[in-house]
TORBATOR-509757 format. One record per residue (C-alpha): residue in one letter; y negated, x, z negated; residue number from 1. Coordinates in Angstrom, 1 decimal. Example, Ala and Ser with C-alpha at 12.3 -4.5 7.8 and 13.67 -1.06 7.14 Angstrom:
BEGIN
code  c2  c1  c3  pos
a  4.5  12.3  -7.8  1
s  1.1  13.7  -7.1  2
***
This chain:
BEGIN
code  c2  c1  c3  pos
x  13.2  17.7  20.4  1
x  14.2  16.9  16.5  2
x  11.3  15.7  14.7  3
x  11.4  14.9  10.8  4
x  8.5  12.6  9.4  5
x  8.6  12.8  5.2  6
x  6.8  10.0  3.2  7
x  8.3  9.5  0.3  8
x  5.5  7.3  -2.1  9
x  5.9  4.0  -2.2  10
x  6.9  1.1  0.1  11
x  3.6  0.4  1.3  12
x  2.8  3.8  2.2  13
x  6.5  4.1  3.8  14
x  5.4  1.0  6.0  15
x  1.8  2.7  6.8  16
x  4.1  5.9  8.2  17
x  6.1  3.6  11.3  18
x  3.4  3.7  13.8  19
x  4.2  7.5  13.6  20
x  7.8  6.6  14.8  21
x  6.9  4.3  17.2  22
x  4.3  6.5  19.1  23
x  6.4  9.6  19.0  24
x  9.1  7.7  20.3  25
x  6.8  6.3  22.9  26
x  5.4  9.6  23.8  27
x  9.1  11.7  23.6  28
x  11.8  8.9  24.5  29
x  14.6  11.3  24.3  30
x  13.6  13.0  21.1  31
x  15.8  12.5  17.7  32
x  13.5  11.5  15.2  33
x  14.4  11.1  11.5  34
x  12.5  9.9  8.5  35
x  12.8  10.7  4.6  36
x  11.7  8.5  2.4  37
x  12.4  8.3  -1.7  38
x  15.8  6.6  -2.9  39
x  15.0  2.4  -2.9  40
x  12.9  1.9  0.0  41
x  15.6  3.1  2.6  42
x  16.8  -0.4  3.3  43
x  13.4  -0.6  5.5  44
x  15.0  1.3  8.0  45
x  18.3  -0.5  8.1  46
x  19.5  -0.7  11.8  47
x  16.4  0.7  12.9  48
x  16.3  1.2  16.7  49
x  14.5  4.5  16.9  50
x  15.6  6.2  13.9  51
x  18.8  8.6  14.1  52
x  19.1  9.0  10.7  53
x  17.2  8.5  7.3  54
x  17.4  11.5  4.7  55
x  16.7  9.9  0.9  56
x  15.4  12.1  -2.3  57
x  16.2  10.5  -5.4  58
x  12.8  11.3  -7.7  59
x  14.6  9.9  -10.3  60
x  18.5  11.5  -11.4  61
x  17.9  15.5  -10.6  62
x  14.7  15.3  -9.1  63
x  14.4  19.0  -8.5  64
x  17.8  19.5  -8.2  65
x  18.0  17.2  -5.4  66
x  14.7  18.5  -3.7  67
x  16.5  21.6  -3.4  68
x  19.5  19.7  -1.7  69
x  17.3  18.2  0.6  70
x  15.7  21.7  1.4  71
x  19.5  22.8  2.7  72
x  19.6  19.3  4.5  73
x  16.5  20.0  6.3  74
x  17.2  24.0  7.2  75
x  20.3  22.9  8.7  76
x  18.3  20.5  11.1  77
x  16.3  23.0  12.3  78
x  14.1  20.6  13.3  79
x  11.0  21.4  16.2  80
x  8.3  19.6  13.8  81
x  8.4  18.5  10.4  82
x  5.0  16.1  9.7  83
x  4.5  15.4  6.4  84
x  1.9  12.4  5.6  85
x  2.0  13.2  1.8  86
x  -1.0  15.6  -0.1  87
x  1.3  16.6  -3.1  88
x  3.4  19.7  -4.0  89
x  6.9  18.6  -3.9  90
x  6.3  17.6  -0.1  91
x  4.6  20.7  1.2  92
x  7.4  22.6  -0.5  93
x  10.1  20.3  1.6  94
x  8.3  21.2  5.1  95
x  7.2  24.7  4.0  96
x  11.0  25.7  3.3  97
x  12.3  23.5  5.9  98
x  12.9  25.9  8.7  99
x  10.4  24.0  11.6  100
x  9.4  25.4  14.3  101
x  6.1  24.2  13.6  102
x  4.9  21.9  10.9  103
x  2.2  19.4  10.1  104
x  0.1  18.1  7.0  105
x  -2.9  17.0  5.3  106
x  -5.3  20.1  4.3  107
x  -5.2  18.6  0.7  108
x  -1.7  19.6  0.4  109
x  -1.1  22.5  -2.1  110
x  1.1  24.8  0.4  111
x  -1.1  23.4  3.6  112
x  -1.8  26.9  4.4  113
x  1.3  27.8  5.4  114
x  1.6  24.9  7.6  115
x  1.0  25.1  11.7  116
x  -1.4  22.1  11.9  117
x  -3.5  21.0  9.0  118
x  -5.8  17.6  9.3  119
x  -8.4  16.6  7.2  120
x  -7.7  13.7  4.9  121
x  -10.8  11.6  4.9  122
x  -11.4  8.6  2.9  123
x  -13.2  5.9  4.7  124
x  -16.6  4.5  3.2  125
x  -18.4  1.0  3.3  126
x  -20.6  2.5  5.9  127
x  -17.6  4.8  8.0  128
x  -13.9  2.7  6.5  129
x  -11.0  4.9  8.1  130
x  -7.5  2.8  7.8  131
x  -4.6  5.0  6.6  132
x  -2.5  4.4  10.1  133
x  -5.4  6.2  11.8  134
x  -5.1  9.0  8.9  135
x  -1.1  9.4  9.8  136
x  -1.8  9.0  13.6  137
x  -3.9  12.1  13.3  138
x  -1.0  14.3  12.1  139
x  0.1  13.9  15.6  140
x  -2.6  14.0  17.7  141
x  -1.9  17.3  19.1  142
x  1.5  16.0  20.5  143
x  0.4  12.6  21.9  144
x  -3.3  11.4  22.4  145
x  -6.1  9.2  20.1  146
x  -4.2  5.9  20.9  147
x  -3.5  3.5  18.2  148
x  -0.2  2.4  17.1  149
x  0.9  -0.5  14.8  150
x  3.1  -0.4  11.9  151
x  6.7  -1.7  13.1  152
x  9.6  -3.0  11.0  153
x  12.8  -4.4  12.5  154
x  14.8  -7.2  10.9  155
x  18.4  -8.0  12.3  156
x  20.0  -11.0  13.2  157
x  21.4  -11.3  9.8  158
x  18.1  -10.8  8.1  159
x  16.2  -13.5  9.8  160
x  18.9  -15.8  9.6  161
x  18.7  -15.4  5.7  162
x  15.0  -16.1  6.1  163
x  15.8  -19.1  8.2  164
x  18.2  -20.3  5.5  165
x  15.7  -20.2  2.7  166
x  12.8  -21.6  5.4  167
x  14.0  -24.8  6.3  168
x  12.8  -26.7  8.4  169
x  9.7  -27.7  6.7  170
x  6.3  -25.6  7.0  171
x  5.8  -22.9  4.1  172
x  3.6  -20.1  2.9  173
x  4.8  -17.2  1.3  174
x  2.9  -15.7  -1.9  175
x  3.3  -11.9  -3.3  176
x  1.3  -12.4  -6.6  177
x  2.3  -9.0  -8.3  178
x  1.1  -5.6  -8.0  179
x  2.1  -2.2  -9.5  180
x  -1.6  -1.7  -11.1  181
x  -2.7  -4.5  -13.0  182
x  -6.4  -4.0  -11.5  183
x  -5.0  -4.9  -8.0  184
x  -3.0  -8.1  -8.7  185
x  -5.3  -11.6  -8.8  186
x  -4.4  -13.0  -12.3  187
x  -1.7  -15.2  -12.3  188
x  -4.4  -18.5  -13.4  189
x  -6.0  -17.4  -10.1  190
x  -2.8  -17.8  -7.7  191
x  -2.1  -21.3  -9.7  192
x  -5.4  -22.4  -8.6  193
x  -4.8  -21.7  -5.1  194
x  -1.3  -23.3  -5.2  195
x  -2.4  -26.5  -6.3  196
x  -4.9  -26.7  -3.4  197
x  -2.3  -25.7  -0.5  198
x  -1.0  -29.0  0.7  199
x  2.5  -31.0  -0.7  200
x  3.1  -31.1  3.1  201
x  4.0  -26.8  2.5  202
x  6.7  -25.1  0.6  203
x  5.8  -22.3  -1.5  204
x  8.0  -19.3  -1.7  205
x  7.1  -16.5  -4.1  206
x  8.0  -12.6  -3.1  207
x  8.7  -10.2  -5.1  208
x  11.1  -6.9  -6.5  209
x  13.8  -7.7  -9.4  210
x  10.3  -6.7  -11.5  211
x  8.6  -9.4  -10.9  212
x  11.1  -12.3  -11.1  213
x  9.7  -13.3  -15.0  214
x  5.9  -13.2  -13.7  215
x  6.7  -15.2  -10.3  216
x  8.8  -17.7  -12.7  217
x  5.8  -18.1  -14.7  218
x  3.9  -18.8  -11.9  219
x  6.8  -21.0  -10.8  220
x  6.7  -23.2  -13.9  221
x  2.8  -23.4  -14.6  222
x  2.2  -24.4  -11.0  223
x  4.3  -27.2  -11.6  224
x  5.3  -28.4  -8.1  225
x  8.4  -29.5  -7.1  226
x  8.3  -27.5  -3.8  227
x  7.2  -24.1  -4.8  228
x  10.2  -21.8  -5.6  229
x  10.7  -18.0  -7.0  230
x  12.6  -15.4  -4.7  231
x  11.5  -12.1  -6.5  232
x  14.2  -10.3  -6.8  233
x  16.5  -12.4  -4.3  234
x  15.5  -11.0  -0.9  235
x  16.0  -7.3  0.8  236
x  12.4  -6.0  2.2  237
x  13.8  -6.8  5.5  238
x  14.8  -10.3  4.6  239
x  11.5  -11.1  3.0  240
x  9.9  -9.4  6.0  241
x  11.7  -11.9  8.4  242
x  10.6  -14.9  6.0  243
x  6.6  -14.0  6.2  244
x  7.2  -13.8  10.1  245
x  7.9  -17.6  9.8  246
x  5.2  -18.7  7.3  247
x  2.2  -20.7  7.8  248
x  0.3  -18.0  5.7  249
x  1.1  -15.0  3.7  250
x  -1.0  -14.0  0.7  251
x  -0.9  -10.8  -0.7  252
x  -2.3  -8.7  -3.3  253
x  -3.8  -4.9  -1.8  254
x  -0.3  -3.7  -1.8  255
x  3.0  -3.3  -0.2  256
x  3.5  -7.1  1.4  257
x  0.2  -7.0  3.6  258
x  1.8  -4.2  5.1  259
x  4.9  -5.5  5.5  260
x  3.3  -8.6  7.2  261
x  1.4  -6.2  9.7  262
x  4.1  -5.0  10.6  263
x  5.9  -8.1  11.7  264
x  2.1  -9.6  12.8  265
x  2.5  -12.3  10.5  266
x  -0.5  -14.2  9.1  267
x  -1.5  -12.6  6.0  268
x  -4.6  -13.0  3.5  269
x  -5.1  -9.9  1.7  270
x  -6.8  -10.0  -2.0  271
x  -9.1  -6.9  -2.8  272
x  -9.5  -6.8  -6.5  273
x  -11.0  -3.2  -8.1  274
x  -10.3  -1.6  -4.7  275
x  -12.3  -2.1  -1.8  276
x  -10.9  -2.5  2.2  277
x  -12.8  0.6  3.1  278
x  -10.0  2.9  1.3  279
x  -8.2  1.9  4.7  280
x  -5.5  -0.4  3.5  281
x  -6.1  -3.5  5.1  282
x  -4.0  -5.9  6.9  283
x  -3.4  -5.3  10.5  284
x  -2.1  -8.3  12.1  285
x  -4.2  -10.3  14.5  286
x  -4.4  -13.2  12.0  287
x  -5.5  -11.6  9.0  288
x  -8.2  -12.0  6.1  289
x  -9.4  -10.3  3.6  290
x  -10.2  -12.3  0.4  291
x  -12.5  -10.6  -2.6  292
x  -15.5  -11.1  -5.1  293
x  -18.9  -12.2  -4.0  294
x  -20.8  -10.1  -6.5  295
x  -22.0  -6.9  -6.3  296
x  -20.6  -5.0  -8.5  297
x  -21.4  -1.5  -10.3  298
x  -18.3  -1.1  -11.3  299
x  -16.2  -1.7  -8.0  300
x  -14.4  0.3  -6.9  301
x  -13.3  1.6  -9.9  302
x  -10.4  3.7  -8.1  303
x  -8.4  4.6  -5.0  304
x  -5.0  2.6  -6.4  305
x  -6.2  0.4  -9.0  306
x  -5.7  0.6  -13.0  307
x  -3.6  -0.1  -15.5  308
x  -6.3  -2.5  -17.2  309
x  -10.1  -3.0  -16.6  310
x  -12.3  -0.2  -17.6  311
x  -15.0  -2.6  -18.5  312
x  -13.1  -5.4  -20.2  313
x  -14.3  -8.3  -17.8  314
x  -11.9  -8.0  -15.1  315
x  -14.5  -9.6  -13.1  316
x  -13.4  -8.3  -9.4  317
x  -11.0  -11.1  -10.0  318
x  -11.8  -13.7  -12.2  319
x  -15.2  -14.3  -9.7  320
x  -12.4  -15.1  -7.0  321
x  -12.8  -18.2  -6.2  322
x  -9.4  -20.2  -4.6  323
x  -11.7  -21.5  -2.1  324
x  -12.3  -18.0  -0.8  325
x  -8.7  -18.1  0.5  326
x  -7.5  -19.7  4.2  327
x  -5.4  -22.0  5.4  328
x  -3.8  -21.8  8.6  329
***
């Protein structure tokens, strides 16, 4: 059996799609599974044990010219299933035109029609909260059972012995303090007041993306501790991934490093700012928190993936974060 799994948002959502590969692989051993993903996030999947190959669509040189590429690519598979976890066009066109045997997808999808399963994509509530791993574990239902499977990333020798470099011998926590929507990152006043109350006995490591090097250095400086040290920018996913495994504590803002922790069941605190954990993006790992305000308010949530600035002005989801609302260990 060839089975093609396409998610290609962003590295979060890439992450939330690997308890896919691990349950098909549990369920169909001998079956050649491949993933495709967007162009940047395929060093996830670098030496990854139950992956035969990963198929990468550059959205940004050629986008369309390049989804068309890919179309060829996948006809030529004539692959058994195609499961797409994404709701948008470009996606349903890829597994509409991709020559399956049978194919997959949410119902919101634009060409869902034409696909041979459709699921419903269901939001979770307060009252009824639906995590996004059950969401993609419902796409394959039909060819396994209702069994839950756990994100899974797989660092190599070389990655965790980059971690192990950095690491040291002495006890440290690891801090993601940047987010792509301003509405989900805690401000950066916010993560200084919780590094100044995690003990001198700890190193500090910030993570991050080549983005964020100037707003961890910030961070860095303002902090002013002699043991707390910026590695945006410095560190592969998988290499970062390997370095939470070892941490006293991970903290995280609601985006892509809870999930990376959950997948290597490292301790993580997760900070919900303007979106809420019932959207089904919390951490999974069996030490794992979720830190957010204590008020009630009107205007949370104000969105599924957060804003570029406050609607109201007050930015109050966050600034009524307190740094004693955040573990230890």
């Amino acid at each position: 059996m060839k089975l093609l799994i396409i998610q290609t948002a962003f590295i979060g959502d890439v992450v939330l799609a690997t308890p896919l590969i691990e349950k098909l692989h549990h369920f169909y051993p001998d079956a050649e599974i491949d993933f495709l993903l967007r162009k940047g996030n395929e060093s996830l999947f670098a030496e990854h044990p139950k992956l035969r190959q990963v198929l990468i669509w550059n959205k940004k040189q050629d986008k369309y010219k390049g989804l068309f590429k890919l179309c060829q690519v996948i006809r030529h598979e004539k692959y058994d299933w195609v499961i797409n976890c994404q709701r948008f066009a470009a996606s349903g066109l890829l597994t509409i035109f991709s020559g399956a045997k049978n194919t997959a997808g949410f119902g919101k999808n634009p060409f869902s029609l034409a696909f041979t399963q459709r699921v419903e994509h269901k939001i979770g509530t307060a009252e009824r909260p639906i995590h996004e791993v059950n969401r993609n574990l419902n796409l394959i239902e039909h060819l396994t059972d209702q069994s839950f499977f756990d994100p899974k990333l797989y660092p190599s020798e070389a990655d965790r012995k980059v971690a192990k470099e950095f690491g040291g011998e002495k006890p440290y926590v690891c801090i993601a303090p940047t987010s792509v929507w301003f509405t989900k990152q805690l401000p950066a006043h916010k993560w200084i007041e919780l590094i100044r109350k995690i003990p001198s006995s700890h190193s500090i490591f910030l993570l991050g993306g080549k983005e964020d090097i100037e707003p961890c250095e910030a961070i860095r400086v303002n902090a002013a501790r002699q043991d707390i040290h910026n590695l945006a920018g410095k560190l592969s996913f998988l290499q970062s991934a390997a370095l939470m495994q070892g941490a006293q504590m991970n903290y995280a803002n609601d985006s892509a490093p809870i999930h990376i922790a959950s997948a290597l069941d490292a301790p993580i605190a997760a900070v919900f700012c303007s979106t809420i954990p019932a959207f089904g993006f919390t951490p999974l790992s069996k030490q794992s928190f979720v830190v957010e305000t204590k008020q009630q308010l009107a205007c949370r949530p104000c969105g599924l993936h957060g804003k570029k600035a406050c609607p109201e002005g007050h930015f109050a989801c966050a600034e009524s974060i307190s740094a004693d609302s955040f573990p230890m260990w």
